[in-house]
C-alpha positions in Angstrom: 77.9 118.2 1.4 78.1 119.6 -2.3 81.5 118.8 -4.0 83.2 121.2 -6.7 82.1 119.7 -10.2 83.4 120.6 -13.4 81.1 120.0 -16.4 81.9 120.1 -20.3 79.7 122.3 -22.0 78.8 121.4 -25.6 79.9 124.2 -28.1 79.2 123.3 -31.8 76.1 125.0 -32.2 77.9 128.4 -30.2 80.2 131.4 -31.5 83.8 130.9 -32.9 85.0 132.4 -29.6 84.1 129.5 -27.6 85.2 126.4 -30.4 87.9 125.6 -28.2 85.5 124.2 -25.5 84.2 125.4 -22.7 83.6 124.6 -19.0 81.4 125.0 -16.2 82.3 125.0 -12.7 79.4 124.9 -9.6 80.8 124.1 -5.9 79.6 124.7 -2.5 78.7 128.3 -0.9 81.4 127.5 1.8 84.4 126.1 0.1 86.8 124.7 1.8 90.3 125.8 1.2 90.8 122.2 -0.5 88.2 122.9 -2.7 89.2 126.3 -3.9 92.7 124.9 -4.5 91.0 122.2 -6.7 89.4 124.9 -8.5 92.3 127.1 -9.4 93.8 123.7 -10.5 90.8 122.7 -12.5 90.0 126.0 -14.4 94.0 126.8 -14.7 94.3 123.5 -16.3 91.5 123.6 -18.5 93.1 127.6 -19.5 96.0 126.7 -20.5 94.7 124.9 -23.7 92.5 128.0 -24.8 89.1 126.8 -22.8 86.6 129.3 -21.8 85.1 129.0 -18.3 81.4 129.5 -17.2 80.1 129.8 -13.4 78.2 132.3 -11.2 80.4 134.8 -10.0 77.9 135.4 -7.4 79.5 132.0 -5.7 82.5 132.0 -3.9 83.6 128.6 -5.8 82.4 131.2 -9.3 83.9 134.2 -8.3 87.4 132.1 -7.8 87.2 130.3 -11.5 86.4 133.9 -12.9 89.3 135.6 -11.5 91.2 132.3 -12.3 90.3 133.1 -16.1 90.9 136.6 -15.8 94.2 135.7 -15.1 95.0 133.2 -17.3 93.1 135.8 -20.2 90.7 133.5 -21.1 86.9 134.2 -22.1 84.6 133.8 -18.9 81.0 133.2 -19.2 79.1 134.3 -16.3 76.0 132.0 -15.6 74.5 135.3 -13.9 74.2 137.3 -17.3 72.7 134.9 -19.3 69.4 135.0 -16.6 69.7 138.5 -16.9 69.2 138.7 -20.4 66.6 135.7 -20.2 68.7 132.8 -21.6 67.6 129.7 -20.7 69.7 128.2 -17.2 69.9 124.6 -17.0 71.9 123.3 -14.3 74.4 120.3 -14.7 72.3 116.9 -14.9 73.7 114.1 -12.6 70.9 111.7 -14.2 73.3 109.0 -16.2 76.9 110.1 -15.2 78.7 108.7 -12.3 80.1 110.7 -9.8 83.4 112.1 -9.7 85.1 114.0 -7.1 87.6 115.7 -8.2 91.6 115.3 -7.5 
C-alpha cells in the first residue's frame, strides 16, 4: 500500500518565485478519502506560508494538491511538464530517511 508523502524540495539554486520553498506531494493512484483529506491538509498548510507545490496532475493524489494550490493562489509545479520539456525527473529517495506517515 503506497501512503501520501510530502517531500521538501531544495530551492537555493531555483528562480525567486520559488525562495519561499517548495513541496512535492506523490500518493497512491486510488486514494482513499483519508488520504485526500490529508492532502488538502498538507498542501493547504504548507500554502498558507507562500510555499509552492509540485506533483503530477496526472495522479488523482496530484490533480487534488494542484487544485488545492490553485485555490490557495499559490505557484504549482507540475512534475508532468518538466518531462515534457526534458528536465531531469528524480523521484523522492527513501534511502536514509525514516518513514513518516502522515497525520
Amino acid at each position: 500500500m503506497i501512503i501520501m508523502r510530502v517531500f521538501v524540495i531544495d530551492t537555493r539554486n531555483m528562480g525567486p518565485e520559488l525562495q519561499g520553498g517548495l513541496i512535492g506531494v506523490v500518493g497512491s493512484t486510488s486514494p482513499s478519502a483519508e488520504e485526500k483529506r490529508q492532502c488538502v491538509e498538507m498542501v493547504s498548510r504548507y500554502a498558507v506560508d507562500g510555499w509552492a507545490i509540485a506533483a503530477d496532475p496526472r495522479t488523482p493524489i496530484g490533480r487534488l494538491a494542484a487544485l488545492t494550490a490553485e485555490t490557495a493562489c499559490v505557484r504549482f509545479l507540475a512534475f508532468n511538464r518538466v518531462a515534457q520539456r526534458g528536465g531531469p525527473i528524480v523521484g523522492p529517495s527513501m534511502v536514509g530517511f525514516p518513514a513518516h506517515e502522515v497525520s
